[in-house]
C-alpha positions as CSV (number, residue, x, y, z in Angstrom):
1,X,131.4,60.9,46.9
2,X,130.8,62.1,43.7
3,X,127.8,64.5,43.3
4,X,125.4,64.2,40.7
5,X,124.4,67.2,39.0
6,X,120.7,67.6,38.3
7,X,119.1,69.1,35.5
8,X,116.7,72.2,35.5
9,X,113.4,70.4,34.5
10,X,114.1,66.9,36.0
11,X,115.0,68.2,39.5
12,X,111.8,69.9,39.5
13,X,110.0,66.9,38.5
14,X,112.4,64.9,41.1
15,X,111.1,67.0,44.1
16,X,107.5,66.5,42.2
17,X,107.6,62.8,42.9
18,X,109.1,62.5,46.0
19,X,105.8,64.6,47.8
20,X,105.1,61.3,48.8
21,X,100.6,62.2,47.5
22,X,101.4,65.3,49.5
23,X,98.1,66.3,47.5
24,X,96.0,63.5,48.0
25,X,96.8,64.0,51.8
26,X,95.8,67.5,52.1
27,X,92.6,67.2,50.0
28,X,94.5,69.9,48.1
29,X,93.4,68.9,44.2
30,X,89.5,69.1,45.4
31,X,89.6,72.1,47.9
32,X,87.0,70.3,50.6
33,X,86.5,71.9,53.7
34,X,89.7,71.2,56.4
35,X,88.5,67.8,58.5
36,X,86.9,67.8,61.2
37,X,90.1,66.9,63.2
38,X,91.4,70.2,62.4
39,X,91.8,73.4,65.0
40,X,88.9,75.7,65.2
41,X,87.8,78.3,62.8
42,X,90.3,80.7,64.4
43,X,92.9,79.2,62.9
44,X,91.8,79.5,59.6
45,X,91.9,82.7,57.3
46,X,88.8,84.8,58.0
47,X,86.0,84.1,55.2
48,X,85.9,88.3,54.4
49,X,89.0,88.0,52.9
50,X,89.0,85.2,49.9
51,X,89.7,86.1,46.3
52,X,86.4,85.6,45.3
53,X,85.1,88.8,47.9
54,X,88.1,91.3,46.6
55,X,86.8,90.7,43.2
56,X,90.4,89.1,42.4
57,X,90.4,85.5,39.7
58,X,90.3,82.6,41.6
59,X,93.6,80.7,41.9
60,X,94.3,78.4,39.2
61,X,96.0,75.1,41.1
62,X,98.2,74.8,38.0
63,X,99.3,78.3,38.2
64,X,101.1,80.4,40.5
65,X,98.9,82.6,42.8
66,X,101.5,85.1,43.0
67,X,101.0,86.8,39.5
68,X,97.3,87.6,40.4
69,X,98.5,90.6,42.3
70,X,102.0,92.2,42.4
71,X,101.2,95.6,44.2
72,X,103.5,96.6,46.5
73,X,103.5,95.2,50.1
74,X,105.6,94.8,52.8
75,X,106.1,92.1,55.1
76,X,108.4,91.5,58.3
77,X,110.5,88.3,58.0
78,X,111.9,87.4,61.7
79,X,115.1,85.0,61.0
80,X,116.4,83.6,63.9
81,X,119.6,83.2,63.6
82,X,121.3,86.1,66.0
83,X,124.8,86.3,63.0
84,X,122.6,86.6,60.0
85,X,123.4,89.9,58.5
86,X,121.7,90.6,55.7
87,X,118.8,93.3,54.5
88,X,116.4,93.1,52.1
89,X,116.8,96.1,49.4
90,X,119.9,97.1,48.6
91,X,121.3,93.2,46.4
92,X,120.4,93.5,43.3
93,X,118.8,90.3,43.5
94,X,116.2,91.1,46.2
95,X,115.0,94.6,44.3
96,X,114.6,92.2,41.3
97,X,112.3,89.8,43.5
98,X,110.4,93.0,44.6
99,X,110.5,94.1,41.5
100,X,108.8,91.4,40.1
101,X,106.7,90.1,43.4
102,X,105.7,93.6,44.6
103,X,106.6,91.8,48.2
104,X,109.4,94.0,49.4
105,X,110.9,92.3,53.0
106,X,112.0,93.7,56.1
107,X,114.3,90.8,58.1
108,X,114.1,90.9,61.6
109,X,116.7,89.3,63.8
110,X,117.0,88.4,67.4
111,X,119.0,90.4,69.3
112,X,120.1,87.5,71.9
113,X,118.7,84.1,71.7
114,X,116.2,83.7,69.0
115,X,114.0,81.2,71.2
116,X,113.8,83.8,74.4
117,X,112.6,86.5,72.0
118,X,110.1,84.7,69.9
119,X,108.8,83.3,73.6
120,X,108.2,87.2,74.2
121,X,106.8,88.0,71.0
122,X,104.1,85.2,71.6
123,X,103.3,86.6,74.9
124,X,102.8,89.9,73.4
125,X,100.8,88.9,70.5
126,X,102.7,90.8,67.8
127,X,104.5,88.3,65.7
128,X,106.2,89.0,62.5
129,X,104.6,87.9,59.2
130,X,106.9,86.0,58.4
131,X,109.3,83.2,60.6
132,X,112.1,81.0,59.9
133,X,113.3,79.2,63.3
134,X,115.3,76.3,63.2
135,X,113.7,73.1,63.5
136,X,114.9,72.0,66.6
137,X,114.2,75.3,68.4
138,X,111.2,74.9,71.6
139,X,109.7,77.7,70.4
140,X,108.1,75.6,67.2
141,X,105.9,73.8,68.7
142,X,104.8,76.8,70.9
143,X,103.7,78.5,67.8
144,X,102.2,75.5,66.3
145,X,100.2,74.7,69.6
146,X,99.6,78.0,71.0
147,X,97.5,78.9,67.3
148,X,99.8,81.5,66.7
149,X,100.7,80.4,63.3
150,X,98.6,79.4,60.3
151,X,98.1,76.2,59.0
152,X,100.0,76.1,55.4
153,X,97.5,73.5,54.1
154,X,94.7,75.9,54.9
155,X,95.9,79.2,53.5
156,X,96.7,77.0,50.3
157,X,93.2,75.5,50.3
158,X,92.0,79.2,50.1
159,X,94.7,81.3,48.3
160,X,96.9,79.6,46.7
161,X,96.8,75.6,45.8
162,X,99.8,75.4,43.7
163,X,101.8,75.6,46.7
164,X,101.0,71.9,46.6
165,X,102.8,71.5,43.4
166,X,106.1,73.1,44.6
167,X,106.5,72.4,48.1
168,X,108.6,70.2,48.9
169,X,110.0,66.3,48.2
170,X,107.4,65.4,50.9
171,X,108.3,67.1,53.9
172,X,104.9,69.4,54.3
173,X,103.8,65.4,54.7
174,X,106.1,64.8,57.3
175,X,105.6,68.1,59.3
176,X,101.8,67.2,59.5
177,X,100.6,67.7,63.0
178,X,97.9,64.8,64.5
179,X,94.9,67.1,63.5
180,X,96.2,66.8,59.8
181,X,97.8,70.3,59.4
182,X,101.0,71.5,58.3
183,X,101.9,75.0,59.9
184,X,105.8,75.0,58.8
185,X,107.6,74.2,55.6
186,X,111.6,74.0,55.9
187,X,114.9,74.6,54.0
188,X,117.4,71.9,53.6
189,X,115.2,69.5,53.8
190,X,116.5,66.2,52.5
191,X,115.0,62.2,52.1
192,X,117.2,59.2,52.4
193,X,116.0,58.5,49.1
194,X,117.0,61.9,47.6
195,X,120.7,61.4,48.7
196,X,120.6,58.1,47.5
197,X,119.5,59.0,44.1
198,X,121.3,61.6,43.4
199,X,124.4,61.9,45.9
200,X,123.5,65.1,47.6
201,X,124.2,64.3,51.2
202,X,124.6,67.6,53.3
203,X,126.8,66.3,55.5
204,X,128.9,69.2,57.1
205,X,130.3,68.1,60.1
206,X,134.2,67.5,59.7
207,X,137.3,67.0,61.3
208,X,139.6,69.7,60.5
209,X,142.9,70.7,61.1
210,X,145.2,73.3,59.7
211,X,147.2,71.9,56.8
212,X,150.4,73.1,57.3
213,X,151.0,72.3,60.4
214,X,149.6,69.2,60.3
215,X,151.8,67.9,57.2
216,X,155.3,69.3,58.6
217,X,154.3,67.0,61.7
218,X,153.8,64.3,59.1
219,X,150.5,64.0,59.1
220,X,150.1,62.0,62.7
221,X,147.2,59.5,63.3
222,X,144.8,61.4,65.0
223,X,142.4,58.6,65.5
224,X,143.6,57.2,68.6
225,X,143.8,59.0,72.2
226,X,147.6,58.6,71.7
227,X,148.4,60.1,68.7
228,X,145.6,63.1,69.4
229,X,147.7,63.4,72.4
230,X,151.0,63.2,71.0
231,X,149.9,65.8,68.1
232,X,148.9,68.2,70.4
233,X,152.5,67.7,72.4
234,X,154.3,68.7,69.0
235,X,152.2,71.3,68.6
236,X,152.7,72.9,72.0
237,X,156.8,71.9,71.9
238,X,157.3,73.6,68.2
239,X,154.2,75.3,67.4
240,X,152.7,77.4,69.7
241,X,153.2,80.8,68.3
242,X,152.2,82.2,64.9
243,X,152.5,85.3,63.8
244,X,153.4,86.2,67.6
245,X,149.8,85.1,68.8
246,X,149.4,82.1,70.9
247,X,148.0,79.0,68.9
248,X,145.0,77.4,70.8
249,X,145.4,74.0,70.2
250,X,141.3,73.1,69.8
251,X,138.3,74.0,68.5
252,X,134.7,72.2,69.1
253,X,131.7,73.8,67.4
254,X,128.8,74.9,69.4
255,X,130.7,74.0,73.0
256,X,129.2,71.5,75.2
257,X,125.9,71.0,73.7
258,X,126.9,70.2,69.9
259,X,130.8,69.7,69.3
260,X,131.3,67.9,72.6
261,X,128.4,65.8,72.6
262,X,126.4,64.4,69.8
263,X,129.0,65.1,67.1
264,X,131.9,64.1,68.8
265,X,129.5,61.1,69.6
266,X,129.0,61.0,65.4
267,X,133.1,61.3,64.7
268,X,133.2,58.1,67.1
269,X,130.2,56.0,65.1
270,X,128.2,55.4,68.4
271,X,125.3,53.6,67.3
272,X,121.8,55.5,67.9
273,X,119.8,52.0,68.4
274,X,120.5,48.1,69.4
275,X,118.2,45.7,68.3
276,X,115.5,48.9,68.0
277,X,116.2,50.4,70.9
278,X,117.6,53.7,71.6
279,X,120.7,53.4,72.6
280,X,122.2,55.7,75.5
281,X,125.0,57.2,73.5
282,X,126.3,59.2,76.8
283,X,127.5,56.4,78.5
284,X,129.5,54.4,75.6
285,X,132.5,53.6,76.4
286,X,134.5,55.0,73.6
287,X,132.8,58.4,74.8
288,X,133.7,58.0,77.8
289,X,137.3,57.3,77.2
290,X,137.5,60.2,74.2
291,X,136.2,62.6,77.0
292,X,139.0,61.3,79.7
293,X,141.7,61.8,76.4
294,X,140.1,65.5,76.9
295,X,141.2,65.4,80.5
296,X,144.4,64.2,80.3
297,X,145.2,66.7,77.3
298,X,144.1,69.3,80.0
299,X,146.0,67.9,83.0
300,X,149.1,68.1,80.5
301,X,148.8,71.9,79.6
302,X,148.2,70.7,76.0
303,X,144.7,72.5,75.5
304,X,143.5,74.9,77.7
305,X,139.3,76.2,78.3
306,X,139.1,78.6,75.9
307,X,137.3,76.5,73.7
308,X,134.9,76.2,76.2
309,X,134.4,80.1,77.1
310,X,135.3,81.5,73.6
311,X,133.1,84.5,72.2
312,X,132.1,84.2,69.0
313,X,134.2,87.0,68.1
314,X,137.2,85.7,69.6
315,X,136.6,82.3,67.4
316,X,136.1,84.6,64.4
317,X,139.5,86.4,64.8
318,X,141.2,83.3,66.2
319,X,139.5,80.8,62.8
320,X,140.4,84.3,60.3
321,X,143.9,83.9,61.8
322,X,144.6,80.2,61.5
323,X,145.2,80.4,64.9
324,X,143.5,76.6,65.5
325,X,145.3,74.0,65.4
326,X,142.9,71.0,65.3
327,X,138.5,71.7,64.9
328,X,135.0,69.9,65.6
329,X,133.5,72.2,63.0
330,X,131.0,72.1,60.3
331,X,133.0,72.9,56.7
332,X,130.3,75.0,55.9
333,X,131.5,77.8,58.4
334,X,135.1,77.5,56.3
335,X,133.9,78.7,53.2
336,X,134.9,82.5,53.2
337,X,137.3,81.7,55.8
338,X,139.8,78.9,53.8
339,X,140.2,80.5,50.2
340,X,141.4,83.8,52.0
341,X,143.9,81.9,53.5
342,X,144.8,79.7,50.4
343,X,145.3,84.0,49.2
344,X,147.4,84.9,52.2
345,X,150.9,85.0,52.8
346,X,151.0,81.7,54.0
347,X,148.9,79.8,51.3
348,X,149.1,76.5,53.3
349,X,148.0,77.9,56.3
350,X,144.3,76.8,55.7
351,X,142.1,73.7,56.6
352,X,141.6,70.7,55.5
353,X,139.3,67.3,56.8
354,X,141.0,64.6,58.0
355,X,140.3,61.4,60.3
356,X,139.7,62.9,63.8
357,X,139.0,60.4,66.9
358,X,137.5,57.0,66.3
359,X,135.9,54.1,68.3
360,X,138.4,51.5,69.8
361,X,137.4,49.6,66.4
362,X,138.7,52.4,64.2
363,X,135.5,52.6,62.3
364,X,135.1,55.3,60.3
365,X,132.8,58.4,61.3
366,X,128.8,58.3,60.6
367,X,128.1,61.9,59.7
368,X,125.0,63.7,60.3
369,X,123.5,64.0,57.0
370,X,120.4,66.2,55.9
371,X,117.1,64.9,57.2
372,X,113.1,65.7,56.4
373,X,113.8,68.3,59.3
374,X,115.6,70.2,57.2
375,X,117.1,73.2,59.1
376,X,115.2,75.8,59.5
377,X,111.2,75.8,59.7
378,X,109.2,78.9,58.0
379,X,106.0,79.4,59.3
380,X,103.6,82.7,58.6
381,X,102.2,84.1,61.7
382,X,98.2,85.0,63.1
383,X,99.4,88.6,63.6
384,X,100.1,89.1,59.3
385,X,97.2,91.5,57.5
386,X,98.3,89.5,54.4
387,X,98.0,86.1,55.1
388,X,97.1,85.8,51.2
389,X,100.4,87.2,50.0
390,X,102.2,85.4,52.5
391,X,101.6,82.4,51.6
392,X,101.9,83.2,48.1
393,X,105.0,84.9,48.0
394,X,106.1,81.3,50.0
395,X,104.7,79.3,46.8
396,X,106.9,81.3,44.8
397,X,110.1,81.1,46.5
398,X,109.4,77.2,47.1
399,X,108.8,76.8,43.0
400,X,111.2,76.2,40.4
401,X,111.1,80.0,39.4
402,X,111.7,81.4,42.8
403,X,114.4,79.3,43.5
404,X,116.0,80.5,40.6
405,X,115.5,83.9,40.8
406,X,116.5,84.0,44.5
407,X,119.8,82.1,44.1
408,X,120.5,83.4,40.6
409,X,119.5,86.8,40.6
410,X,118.3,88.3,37.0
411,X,119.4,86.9,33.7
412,X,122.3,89.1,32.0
413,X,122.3,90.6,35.6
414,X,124.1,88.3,37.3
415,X,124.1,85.4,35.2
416,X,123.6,83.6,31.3
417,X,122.3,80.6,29.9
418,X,125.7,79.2,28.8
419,X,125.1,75.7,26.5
420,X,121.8,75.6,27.8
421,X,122.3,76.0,31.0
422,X,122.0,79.3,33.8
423,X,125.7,80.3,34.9
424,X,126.7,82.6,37.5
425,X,129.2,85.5,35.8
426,X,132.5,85.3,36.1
427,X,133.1,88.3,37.9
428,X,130.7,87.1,40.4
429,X,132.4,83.6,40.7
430,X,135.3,85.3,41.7
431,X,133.8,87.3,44.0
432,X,133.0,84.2,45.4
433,X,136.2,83.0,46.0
434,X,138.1,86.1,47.1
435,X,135.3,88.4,48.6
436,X,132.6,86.5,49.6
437,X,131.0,89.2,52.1
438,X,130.9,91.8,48.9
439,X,129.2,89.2,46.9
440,X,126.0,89.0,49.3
441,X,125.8,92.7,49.9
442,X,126.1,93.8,46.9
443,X,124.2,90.6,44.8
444,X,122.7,88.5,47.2
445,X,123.2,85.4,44.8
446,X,123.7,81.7,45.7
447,X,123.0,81.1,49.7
448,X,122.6,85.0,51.0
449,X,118.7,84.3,51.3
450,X,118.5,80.7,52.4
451,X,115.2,81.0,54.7
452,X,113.4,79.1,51.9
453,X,116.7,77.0,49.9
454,X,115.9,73.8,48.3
455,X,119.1,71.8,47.4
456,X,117.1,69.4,44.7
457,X,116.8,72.6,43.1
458,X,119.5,74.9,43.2
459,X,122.8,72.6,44.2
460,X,122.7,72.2,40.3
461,X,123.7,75.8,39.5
462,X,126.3,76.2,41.6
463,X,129.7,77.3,40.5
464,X,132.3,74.4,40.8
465,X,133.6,74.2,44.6
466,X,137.2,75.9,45.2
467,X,139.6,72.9,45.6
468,X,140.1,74.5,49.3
469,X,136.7,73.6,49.9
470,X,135.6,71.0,47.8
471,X,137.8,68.6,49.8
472,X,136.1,69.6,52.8
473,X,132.6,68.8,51.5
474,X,133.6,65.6,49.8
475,X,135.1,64.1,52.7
476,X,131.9,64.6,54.9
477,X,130.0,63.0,52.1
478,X,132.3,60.0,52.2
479,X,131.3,60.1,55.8
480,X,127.8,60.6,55.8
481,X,125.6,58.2,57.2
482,X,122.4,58.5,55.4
483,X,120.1,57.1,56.6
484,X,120.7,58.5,60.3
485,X,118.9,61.6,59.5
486,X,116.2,60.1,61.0
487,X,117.9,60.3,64.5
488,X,118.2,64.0,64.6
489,X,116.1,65.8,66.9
490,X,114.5,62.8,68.9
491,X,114.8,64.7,72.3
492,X,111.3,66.5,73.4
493,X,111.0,69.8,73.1
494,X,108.3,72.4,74.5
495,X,106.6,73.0,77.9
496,X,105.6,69.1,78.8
497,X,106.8,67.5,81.7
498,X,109.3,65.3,79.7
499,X,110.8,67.9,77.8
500,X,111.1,70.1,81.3
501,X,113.3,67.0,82.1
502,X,115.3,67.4,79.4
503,X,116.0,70.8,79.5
504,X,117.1,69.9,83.3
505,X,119.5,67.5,82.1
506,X,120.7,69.2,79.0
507,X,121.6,72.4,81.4
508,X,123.4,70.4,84.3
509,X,125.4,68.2,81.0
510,X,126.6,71.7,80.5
511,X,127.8,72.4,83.9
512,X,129.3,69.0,83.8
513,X,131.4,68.5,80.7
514,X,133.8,71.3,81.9
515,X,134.3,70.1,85.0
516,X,134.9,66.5,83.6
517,X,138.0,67.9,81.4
518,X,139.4,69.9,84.4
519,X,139.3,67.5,87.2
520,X,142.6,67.1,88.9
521,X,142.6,63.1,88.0
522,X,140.4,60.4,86.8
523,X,139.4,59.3,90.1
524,X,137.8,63.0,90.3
525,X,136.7,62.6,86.8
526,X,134.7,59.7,87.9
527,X,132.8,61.2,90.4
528,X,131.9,63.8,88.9
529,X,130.7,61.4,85.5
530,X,128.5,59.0,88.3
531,X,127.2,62.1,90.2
532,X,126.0,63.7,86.9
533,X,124.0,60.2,85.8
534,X,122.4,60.1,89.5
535,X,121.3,63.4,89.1
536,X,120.2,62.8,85.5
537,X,118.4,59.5,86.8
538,X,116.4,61.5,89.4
539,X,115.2,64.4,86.9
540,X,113.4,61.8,84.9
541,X,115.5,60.4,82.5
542,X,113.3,57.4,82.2
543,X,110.9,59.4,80.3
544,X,113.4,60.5,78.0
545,X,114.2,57.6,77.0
546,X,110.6,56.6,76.5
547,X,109.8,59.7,74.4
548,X,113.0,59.0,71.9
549,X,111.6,55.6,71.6
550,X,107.8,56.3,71.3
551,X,109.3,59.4,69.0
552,X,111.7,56.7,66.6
553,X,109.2,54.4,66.1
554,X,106.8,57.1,64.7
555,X,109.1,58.2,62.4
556,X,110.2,54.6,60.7
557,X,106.3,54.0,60.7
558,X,105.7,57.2,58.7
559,X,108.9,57.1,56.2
560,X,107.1,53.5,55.7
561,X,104.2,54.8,54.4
């Protein structure tokens, strides 16, 4: 799919009218008191500390609050994401924010799983000022309903109002909790009619395979259970070794609970709804057959588990290596990893996306593509002492401005206005290609802060795509589904009685799957698949299946509005 490009001014006037009347919904233009729906006044910003009582101008809700003051201050981001390895300080673009701001950042990041710790940071009432977890995380709606988080609409009421203006393409409007607050705004965030308009589909899941390899086979049809299986025979009669290493044969992103499941389910087009109702997508029968192919590959010595018990480490090394043969993996993990490999010794050795398993009806895949959701949720936390600059310094990043300055760095820094238009330098652009790693540490252009990214805004100055990758990305957009966004994240999350169901199931599903691909036949295979829907049954799965419904049909009636 070709992608359009979007001009500076009209994509901020794009994002502008697609806020749905976020202001009109918010009773932002008119600053009235929050509804009488809304939490208590402990949620809300403490009356000692408005503008008008420091003496400060009172926020203009044409202009950006941020410029009122710029002394220094500091405040704690918490970024859960476990990998993310970056600091605030030492780019050159993030002393150039501070510079500017005054907000200087310190990033937090869990050391485990980002949900446990933010659970213990809520039970110890020290949150940081600042947090970005991703949207499907439990822990969410434990902020949101445990009041440890402001309400965005309400520190904009009283702080800053233009963050109305620069939001979002109405997704504050579609994070609005039942008492008519908004206490998260996300990144990534895309609407079906966005990708429509202008071809911007974030679709990243792929089916990749190392190119090389692949083509000296002659390019087998991997489509079917019998050519996956006879490709994987090849590769372990003439290909097992490279570079002396053993090859492992597969590769599925995020184990059991991600590559295994919903986008393997995704690479097989298994419908989400018939005839409006959800559609138990575990027990379809292409599924079901894909995951006995999985089997039988094992029962053949064709793949082994280590795709199952694999550190991230060792899938680091293994992926740096070309040491896969055949991945369930997101293209947007490949791009450092594929042009040092197009720049290796073996140039072909790198991957590209190509059919992977399909339905019995060899339809083509319906990719996951961006949603409202977005990916990660920023929220700023009860425990800040600057709950005005907080919000501000979010109004900034979320504008046209910040977006800029935060992807581009400073002009004649890091980039110039070439025919009109901001360009990254070419010394950074090849940075990007060959040392991607230096280029955040020493920058932190493009996606090295992405807590806050809005693609309407900044997909439009990005350097031209490496061939090595833009086939990757244009193959999942030829795949994308768009208008399944609105699938994502239907299962309950949280401390309810149906989500405690969930969490039963989704923990004995992990238990399960790797016992369904080693079991000595399929008679054992069966067992195991009709003991694992009893016990599913008996856990409550009923009321699953209720909330995805109930949880659907909310979210058509509120992208009808």
């Amino acid at each position: 799919m070709k992608r359009k490009l979007v001009k500076p001014r009209s994509a901020f006037i794009l994002a502008a009218c697609l806020m749905l009347s976020l202001a009109a919904c918010t009773n932002s233009g008119n600053n009235e008191t929050a509804p009488s729906s809304s939490p208590s006044s402990s949620s809300q910003p403490t009356e000692s500390s408005t503008p008008s009582s420091s003496g400060e101008a009172a926020p203009n809700p044409d202009e950006p609050a941020w410029k009122l003051d710029t002394s220094p201050v500091e405040l704690t981001w918490f970024v859960g994401a476990n990998w993310y390895a970056h600091n605030w300080g030492e780019s050159l673009t993030s002393k150039y924010v501070t510079e500017k701001t005054g907000v200087s950042v310190k990033i937090e990041v869990p050391s485990g799983e980002a949900n446990e710790q933010m659970t213990l940071m809520m039970t110890s009432g020290q949150l940081p000022d600042l947090i970005s977890m991703g949207s499907w995380e439990t822990a969410v709606k434990k902020l949101w309903e445990g009041d440890h988080v402001y309400a965005l609409n309400q520190l904009a009421d009283q702080y800053d109002p233009y963050f109305y203006k620069v939001a979002g393409d109405g997704t504050l409007k579609w994070y609005k909790q039942p008492n008519g607050n908004t206490y998260g705004v996300p990144n990534d965030s895309y609407s079906p009619n966005l990708m429509h308009e202008t071809g911007m589909t974030a679709a990243n899941q792929t089916f990749l395979v190392r190119k090389d390899l692949y083509e000296e086979m002659g390019r087998p049809d991997l489509s079917t259970p019998e050519g996956f299986l006879g490709a994987l025979q090849l590769l372990k009669d003439n290909y097992s070794k490279y570079k002396g290493q053993t090859m492992s044969p597969f590769f599925a992103q995020g184990n059991v609970p991600y590559g295994m499941t919903e986008y393997l389910q995704n690479l097989l087009a298994i419908p989400f709804e018939k005839d409006g109702k959800v559609y138990d997508r575990m027990t379809d029968p292409d599924y079901i057959k894909w995951l006995k192919t999985f089997r039988t590959a094992y029962e053949r010595k064709l793949i082994n588990v280590d795709f199952l018990v694999d550190s991230d480490t060792q899938v680091e090394e293994k992926t740096n290596n070309a040491r896969y043969f055949m991945m369930i993996r997101e293209w947007t993990g490949m791009t450092a990893v594929n042009p040092m490999l197009a720049a290796s010794a073996n140039p072909e050795s790198y991957y590209i996306a190509v059919d992977g398993p399909q339905n019995a009806g060899g339809d083509s895949a319906k990719l996951f593509p961006g949603n409202m959701d977005g990916w990660m949720v920023t929220m700023i936390s009860k425990s800040t002492k600057h709950p005005e600059r907080a919000i501000r310094f979010l109004s900034y990043l979320a504008s046209e401005e910040g977006q800029k300055d935060l992807f581009l760095g400073k002009e004649g820094e890091t980039w110039d206005t070439v025919d009109g238009k901001p360009q990254l330098k070419a010394d950074l652009v090849q940075l990007l290609e060959t040392d991607i790693a230096k280029l955040e540490k020493d920058y932190g252009v493009l996606d090295t802060y992405w807590m806050m990214r809005n693609p309407v805004i900044v997909n439009q100055w990005r350097p031209e795509k490496a061939p090595v990758i833009k086939q990757m990305e244009d193959f999942a957009n030829a795949q994308a589904d768009i208008d399944s966004g609105i699938y994502k994240g239907l299962d309950p999350l949280g401390d309810s009685d149906v989500a405690v169901a969930w969490s039963r199931i989704s923990q004995n599903w992990e238990e399960v799957l790797p016992e369904l691909i080693t079991a000595k036949d399929e008679a054992a295979f069966d067992k195991i698949w009709n003991g694992f829907l009893e016990r599913r049954d008996s856990y409550g799965f009923d009321q699953v299946v209720a909330y995805r419904q109930a949880e659907l049909d909310a979210r058509k009636a509120k992208m009808a509005e």
